[in-house]
C-alpha positions as CSV (number, residue, x, y, z in Angstrom):
1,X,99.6,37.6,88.7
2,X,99.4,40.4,85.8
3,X,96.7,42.2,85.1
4,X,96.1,43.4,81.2
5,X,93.6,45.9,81.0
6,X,92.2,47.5,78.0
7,X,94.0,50.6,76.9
8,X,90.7,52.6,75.7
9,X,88.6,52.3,78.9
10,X,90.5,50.3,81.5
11,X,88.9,47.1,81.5
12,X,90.2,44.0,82.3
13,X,91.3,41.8,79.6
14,X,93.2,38.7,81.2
15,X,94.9,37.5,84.4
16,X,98.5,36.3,83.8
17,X,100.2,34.2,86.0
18,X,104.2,35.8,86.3
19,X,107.6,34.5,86.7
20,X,109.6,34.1,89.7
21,X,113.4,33.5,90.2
22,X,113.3,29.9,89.9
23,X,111.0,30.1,86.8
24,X,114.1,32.2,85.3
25,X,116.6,30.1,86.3
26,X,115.1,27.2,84.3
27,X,114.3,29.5,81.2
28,X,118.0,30.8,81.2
29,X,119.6,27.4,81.5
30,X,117.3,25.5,78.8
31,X,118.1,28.5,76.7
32,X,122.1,28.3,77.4
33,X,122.0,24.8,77.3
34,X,120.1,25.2,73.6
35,X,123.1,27.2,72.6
36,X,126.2,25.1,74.1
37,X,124.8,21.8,72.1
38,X,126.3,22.8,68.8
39,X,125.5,19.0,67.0
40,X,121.7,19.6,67.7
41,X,121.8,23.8,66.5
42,X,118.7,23.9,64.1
43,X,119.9,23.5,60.0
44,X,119.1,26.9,58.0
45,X,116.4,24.9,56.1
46,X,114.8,24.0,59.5
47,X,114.7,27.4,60.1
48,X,113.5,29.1,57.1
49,X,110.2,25.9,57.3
50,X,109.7,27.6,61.1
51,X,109.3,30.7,59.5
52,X,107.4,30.1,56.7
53,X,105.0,28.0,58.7
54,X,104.7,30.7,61.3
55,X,104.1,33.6,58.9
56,X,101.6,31.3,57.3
57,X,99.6,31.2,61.1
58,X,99.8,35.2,61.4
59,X,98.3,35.3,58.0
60,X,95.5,32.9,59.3
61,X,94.9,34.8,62.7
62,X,95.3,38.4,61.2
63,X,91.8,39.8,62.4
64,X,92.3,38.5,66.1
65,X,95.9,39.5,66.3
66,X,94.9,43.6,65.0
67,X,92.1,43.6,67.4
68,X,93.9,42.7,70.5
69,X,97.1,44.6,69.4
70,X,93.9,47.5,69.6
71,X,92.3,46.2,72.7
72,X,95.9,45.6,74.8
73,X,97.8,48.5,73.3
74,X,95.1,50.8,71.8
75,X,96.1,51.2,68.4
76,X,93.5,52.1,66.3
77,X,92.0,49.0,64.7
78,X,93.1,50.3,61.2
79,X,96.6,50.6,62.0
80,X,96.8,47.5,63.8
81,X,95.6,45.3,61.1
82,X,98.9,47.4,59.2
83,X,100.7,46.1,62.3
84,X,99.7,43.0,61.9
85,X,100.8,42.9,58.0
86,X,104.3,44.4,58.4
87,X,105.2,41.4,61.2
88,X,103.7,38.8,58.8
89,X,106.3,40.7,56.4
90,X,109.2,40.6,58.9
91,X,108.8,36.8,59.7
92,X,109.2,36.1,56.2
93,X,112.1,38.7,55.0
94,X,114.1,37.1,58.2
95,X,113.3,33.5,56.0
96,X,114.4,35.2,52.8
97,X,117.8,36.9,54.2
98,X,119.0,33.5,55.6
99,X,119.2,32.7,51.8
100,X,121.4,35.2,51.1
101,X,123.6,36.1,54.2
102,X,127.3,34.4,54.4
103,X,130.3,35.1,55.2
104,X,132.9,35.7,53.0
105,X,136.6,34.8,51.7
106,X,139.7,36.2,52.9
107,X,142.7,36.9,50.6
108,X,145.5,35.1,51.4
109,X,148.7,34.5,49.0
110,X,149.3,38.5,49.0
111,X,152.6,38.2,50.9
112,X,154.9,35.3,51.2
113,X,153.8,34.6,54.8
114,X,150.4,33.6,53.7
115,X,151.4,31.6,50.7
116,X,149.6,28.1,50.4
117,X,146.6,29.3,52.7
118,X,143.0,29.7,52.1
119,X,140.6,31.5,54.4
120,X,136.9,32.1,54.9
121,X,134.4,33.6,57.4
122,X,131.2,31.7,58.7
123,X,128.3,33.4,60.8
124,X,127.6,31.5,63.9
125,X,124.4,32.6,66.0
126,X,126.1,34.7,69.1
127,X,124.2,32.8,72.1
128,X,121.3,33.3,74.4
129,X,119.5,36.6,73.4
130,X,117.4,38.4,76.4
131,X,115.1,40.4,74.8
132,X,112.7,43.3,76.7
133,X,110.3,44.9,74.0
134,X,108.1,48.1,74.2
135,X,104.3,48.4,74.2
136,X,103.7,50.3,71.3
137,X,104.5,47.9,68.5
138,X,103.2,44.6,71.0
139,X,103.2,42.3,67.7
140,X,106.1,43.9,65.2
141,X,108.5,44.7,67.6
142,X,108.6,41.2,69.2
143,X,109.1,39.7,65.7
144,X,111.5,42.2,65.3
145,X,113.4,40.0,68.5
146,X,112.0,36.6,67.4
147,X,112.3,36.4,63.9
148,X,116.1,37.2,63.7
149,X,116.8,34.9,66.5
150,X,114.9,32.4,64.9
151,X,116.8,32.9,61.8
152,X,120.1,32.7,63.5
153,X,119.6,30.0,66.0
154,X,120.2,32.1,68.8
155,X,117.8,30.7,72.0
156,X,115.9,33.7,73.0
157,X,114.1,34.4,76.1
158,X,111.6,37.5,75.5
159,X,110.3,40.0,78.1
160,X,107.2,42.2,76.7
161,X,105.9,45.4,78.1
162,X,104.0,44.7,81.2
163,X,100.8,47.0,79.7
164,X,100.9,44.6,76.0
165,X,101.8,41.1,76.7
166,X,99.3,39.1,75.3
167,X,100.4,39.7,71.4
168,X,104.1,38.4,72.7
169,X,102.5,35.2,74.1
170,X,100.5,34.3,71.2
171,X,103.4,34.6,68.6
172,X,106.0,32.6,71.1
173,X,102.8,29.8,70.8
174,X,102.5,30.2,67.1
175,X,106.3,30.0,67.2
176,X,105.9,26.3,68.5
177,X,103.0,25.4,66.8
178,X,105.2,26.5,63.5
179,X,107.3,23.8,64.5
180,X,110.1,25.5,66.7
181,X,111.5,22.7,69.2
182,X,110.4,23.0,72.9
183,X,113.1,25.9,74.4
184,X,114.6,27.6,71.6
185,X,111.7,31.0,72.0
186,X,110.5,31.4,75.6
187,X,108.7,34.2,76.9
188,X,109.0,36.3,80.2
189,X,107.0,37.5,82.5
190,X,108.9,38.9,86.0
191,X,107.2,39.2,89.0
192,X,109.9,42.3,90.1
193,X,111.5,44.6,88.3
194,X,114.8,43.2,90.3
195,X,114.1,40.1,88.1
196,X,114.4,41.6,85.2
197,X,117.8,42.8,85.6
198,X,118.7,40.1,87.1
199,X,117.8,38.3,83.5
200,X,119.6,41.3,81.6
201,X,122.9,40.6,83.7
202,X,122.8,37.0,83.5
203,X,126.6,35.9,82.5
204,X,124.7,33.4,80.0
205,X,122.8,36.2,78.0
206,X,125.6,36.7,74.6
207,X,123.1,39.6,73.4
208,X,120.5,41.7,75.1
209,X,117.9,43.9,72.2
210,X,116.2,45.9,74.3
211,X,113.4,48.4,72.7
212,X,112.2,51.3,75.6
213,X,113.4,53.9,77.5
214,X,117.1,55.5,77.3
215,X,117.2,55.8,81.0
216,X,116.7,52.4,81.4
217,X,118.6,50.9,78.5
218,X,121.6,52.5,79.4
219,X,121.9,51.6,82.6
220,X,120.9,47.6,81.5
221,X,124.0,48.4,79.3
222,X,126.6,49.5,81.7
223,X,125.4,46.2,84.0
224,X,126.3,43.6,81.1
225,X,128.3,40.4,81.5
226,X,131.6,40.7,80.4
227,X,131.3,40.1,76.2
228,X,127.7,40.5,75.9
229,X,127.0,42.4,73.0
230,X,123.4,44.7,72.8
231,X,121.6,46.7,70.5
232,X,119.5,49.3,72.1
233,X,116.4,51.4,70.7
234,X,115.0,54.6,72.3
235,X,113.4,57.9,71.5
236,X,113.9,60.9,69.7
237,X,112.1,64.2,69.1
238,X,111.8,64.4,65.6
239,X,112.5,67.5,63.9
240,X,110.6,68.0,60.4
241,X,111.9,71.3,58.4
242,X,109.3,72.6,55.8
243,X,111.6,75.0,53.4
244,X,110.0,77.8,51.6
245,X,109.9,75.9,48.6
246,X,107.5,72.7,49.9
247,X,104.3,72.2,48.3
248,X,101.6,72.3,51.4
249,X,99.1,70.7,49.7
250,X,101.7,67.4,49.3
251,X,102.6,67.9,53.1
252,X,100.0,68.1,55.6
253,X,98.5,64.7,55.2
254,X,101.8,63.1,55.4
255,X,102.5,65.6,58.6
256,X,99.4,64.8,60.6
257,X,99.6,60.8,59.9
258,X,103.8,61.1,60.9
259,X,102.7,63.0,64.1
260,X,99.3,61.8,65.4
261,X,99.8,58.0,64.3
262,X,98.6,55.6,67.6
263,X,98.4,58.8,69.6
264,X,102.2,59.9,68.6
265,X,103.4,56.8,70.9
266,X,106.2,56.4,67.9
267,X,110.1,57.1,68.7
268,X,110.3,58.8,65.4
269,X,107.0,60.8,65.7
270,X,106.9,64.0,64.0
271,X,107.5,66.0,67.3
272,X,109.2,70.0,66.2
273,X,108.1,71.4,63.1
274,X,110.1,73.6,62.0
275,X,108.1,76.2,58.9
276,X,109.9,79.1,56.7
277,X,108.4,82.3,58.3
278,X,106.9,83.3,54.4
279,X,105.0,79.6,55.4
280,X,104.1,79.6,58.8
281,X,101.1,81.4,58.7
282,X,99.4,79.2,55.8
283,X,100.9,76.0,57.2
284,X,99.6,76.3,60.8
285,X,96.0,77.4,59.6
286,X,95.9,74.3,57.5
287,X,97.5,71.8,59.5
288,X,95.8,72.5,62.9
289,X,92.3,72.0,60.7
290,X,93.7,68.6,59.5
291,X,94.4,67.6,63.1
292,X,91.4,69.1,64.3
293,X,89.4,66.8,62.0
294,X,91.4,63.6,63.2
295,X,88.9,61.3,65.0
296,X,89.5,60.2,68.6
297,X,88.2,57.3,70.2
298,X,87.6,53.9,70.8
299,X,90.6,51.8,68.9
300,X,88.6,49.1,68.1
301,X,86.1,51.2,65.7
302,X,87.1,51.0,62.6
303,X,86.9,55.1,62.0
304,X,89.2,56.0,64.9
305,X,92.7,58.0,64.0
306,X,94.2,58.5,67.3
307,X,93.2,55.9,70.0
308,X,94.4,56.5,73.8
309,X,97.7,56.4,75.2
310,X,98.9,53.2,77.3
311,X,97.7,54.6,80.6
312,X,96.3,57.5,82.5
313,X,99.5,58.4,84.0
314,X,100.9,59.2,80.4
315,X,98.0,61.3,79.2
316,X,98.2,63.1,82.7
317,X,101.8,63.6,81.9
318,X,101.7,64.6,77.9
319,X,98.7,67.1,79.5
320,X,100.6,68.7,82.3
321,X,103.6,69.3,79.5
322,X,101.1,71.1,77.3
323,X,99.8,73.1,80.2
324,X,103.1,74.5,81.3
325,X,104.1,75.1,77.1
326,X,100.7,77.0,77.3
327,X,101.4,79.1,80.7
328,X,104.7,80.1,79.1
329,X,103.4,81.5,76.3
330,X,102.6,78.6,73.9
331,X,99.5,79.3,71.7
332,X,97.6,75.8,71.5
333,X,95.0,74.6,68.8
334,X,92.8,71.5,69.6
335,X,93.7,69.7,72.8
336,X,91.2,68.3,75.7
337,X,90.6,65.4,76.7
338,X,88.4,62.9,76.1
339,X,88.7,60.0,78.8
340,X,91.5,59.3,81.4
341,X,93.3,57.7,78.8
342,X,92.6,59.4,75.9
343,X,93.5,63.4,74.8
344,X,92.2,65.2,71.4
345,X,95.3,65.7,69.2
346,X,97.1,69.1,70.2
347,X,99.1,71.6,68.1
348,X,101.6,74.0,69.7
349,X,102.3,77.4,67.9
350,X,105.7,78.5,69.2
351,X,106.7,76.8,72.8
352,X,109.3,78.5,74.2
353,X,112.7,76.4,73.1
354,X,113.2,75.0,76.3
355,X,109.6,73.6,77.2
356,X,109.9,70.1,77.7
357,X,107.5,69.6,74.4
358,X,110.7,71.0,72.6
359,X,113.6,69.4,74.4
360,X,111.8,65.9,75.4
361,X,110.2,63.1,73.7
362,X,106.3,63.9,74.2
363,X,105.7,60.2,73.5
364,X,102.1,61.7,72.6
365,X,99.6,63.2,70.2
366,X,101.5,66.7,70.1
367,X,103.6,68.6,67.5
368,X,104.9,72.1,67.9
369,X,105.1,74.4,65.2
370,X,108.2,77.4,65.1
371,X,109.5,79.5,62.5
372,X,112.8,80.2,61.0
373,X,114.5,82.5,58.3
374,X,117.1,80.4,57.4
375,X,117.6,76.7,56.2
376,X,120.7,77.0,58.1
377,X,118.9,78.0,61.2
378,X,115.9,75.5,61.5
379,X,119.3,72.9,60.6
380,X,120.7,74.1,63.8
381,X,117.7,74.2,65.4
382,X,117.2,70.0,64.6
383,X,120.2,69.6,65.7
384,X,120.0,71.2,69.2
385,X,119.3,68.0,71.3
386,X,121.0,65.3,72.2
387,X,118.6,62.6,70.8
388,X,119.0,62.3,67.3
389,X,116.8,59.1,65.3
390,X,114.8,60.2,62.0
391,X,114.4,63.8,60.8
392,X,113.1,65.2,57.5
393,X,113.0,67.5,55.2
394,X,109.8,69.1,52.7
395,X,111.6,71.3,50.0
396,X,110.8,71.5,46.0
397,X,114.5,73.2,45.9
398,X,117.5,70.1,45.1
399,X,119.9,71.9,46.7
400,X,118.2,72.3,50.6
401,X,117.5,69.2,50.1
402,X,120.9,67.9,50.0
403,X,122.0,70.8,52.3
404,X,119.8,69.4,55.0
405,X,120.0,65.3,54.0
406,X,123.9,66.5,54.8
407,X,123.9,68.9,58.2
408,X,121.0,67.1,60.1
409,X,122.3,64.5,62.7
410,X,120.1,62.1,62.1
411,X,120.8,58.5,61.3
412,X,117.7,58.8,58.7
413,X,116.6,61.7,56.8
414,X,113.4,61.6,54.9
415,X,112.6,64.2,51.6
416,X,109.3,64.9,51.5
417,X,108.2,62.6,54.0
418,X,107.7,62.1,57.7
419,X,110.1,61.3,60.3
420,X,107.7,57.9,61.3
421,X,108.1,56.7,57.9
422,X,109.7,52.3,57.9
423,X,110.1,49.5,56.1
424,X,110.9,46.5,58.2
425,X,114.3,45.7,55.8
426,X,115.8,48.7,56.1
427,X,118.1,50.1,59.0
428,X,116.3,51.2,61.9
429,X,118.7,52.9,64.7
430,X,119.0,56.2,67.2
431,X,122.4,57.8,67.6
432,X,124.1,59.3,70.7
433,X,121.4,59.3,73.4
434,X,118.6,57.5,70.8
435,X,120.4,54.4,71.0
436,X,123.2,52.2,70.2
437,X,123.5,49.4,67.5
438,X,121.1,49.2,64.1
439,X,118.0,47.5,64.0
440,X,115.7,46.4,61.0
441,X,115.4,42.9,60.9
442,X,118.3,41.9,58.6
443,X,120.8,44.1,60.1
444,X,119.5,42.7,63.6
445,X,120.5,39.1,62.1
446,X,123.8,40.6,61.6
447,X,124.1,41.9,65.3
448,X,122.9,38.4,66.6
449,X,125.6,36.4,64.7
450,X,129.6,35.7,66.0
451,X,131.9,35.9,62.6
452,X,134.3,33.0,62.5
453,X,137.3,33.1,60.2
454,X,138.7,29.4,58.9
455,X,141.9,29.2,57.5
456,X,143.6,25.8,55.6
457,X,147.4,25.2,54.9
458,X,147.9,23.2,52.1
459,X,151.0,21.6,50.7
């Protein structure tokens, strides 16, 4: 059995019964059996009615979905009714793309060898997707998985975090109450960790999304059936440059929401600040008062900010990584802590460079502020590690701006905004150590589908 507990305070939530080997074995072979039966794949139009119907159920179970994305994963209440909004959004921009998305023709009669021939491309759904999501998103980043698969009849069998599971189960039964036929969305929930590779590895699975850690999703990688295709998301340390020319009083909201929102458990959290020396003075004394005055507490109050992190081993860790920044000279602002769970946003003024907080992804309610002279220094300085995911840039000046949207490795860069800013339709991936294939729910449609090429000789 698994035991959800309550992010906030610890306290039991549910008892879920778990998966062993032979539960698996059936899940994998309904699901591969699904995807072999070509005359029975589900028509588009029978796909875009499950979708509709099943964003029309989030819409109707809104308030209970938010508070136990709060209660399981201890987002604040406000930002998980937000949560809540954007996967009601995703289900239905998955719905709307399947309008749009084809394949397209390929030119033939442009030598004599292809004379008389005509030649298309169709998108067929790739095969069984195994799917293992992360706890910080427990609703959006399973429809993230779902909704594409959905959309591309691709059979997926979905593994959430162990701490967040109950959001996954309720949309894979709103799924089938939407009208998905028995077998097509199946949840997971191993008993061992051995089980869940053994599900990654299976030579059925045609596509593994996993969203988590880069340690483990590289490794899941390297142990992939021959052909299997993935698409993995991990972490970065977001870099944030404020040039001399940015307008503070348009940045430090933005700042604090990008690196404090649900306890800075975001892989694009604003992590290194990095503020022109004639700044750094001004911007520190305002932005650790902003931070200051963020509320902590209980997620499922409506007036909390930053809500705990997903268990007391994190907060212990994020704490013991402030505590060595501070011992080597770090000066801190804020900080504490107010349960075993749950730390008082921090600020860092000048870690030494190679403190974890400024080579690792804190994965908490952290930022570190350092100053530079040069635009072409603090560029350098983003571009130092080997994660690289969404960066930005605050400047009034054009030219930095395009100087940095240019130089920083980054597979986003934001101008005047922070590094956590999405929108579920746009592309969503890390490069190098960050990750590997795009997500974003259309371009995860395109990742899930097998491009076939027809060609007819007439005459």
């Amino acid at each position: 059995m698994l035991t959800v507990v309550q992010a906030f305070d610890r306290q039991p939530i549910a008892e879920l019964p778990t998966d062993d080997a032979a539960a698996l074995e059936r899940k994998l072979a309904t699901a591969y059996r699904l995807s072999r039966e070509r005359a029975t794949w589900l028509k588009p139009h029978q796909r875009i009615a499950v979708l509709h119907a099943l964003a029309a159920l989030m819409e109707s179970r809104r308030e209970q979905l938010a508070r136990q994305i709060a209660r399981e994963g201890g987002k604040p209440y406000t930002d998980a009714m937000v949560e809540t909004g954007r996967a009601i959004d995703g289900v239905r921009i998955a719905a709307e793309t399947l309008r749009t998305r084809a394949g397209q023709e390929i030119p033939m009669g442009i030598t004599p060898s292809s004379e008389n021939r005509r030649a298309w491309t169709v998108n067929e759904p790739i095969g069984v997707v195994a799917a293992i999501s992360a706890f910080n998103h427990p609703l959006n980043l399973i429809v993230h998985q779902v909704a594409p698969a959905v959309a591309t009849g691709c059979p997926i069998v979905i593994k959430p975090a162990t701490a967040t599971p109950m959001s996954c189960l309720d949309l894979v039964q709103m799924v089938q109450e939407a009208g998905m036929p028995e077998g097509w969305v199946q949840s997971f929930l191993p008993e061992s960790r051995e089980l869940a590779e053994a599900f990654v590895t299976d030579p059925r699975v045609s596509f593994l999304s996993f969203i988590g850690s880069a340690s483990v999703g590289w490794r899941l990688r390297s142990k992939l059936a021959p052909g299997a295709r993935c698409a993995l998301e991990h972490g970065g340390v977001a870099p944030v440059i404020v040039d001399r020319s940015a307008d503070l009083d348009r940045l430090i909201e933005p700042m604090a929401k990008g690196g404090y929102y649900h306890a800075g458990q975001v892989c694009v959290s604003v992590q290194r600040i990095y503020v022109h020396a004639s700044l750094q003075t001004e911007f520190s004394e305002r932005f650790a008062r902003r931070v200051q005055a963020l509320r902590t507490g209980d997620p499922l109050l409506a007036e909390t900010e930053v809500g705990p992190l997903i268990t007391p081993k994190e907060a212990d860790r994020v704490q013991a990584w402030i505590d060595e920044a501070v011992a080597a000279g770090a000066r801190p602002i804020g900080g504490g802590r107010l349960s075993e769970t749950t730390l008082y946003p921090t600020v860092l003024l000048n870690p030494p460079k190679d403190a974890k907080v400024s080579t690792q992804e804190v994965f908490g309610p952290l930022t570190c502020v350092y100053g530079f002279d040069t635009l072409d220094q603090a560029i350098q300085e983003a571009n130092a590690l080997p994660e690289a995911f969404q960066s930005s840039i605050f400047t009034n000046d054009l030219s930095s701006a395009f100087r940095a949207a240019e130089r920083l490795d980054a597979s986003a860069v934001m101008v005047n905004d922070h590094t956590a800013f999405r929108v579920d339709w746009m592309p969503f991936a890390g490069r190098r150590v960050s990750g590997h294939g795009v997500g974003g729910i259309p371009y995860t449609m395109e990742e899930m589908t097998s491009e076939k090429m027809i060609v007819f000789r007439a005459g």
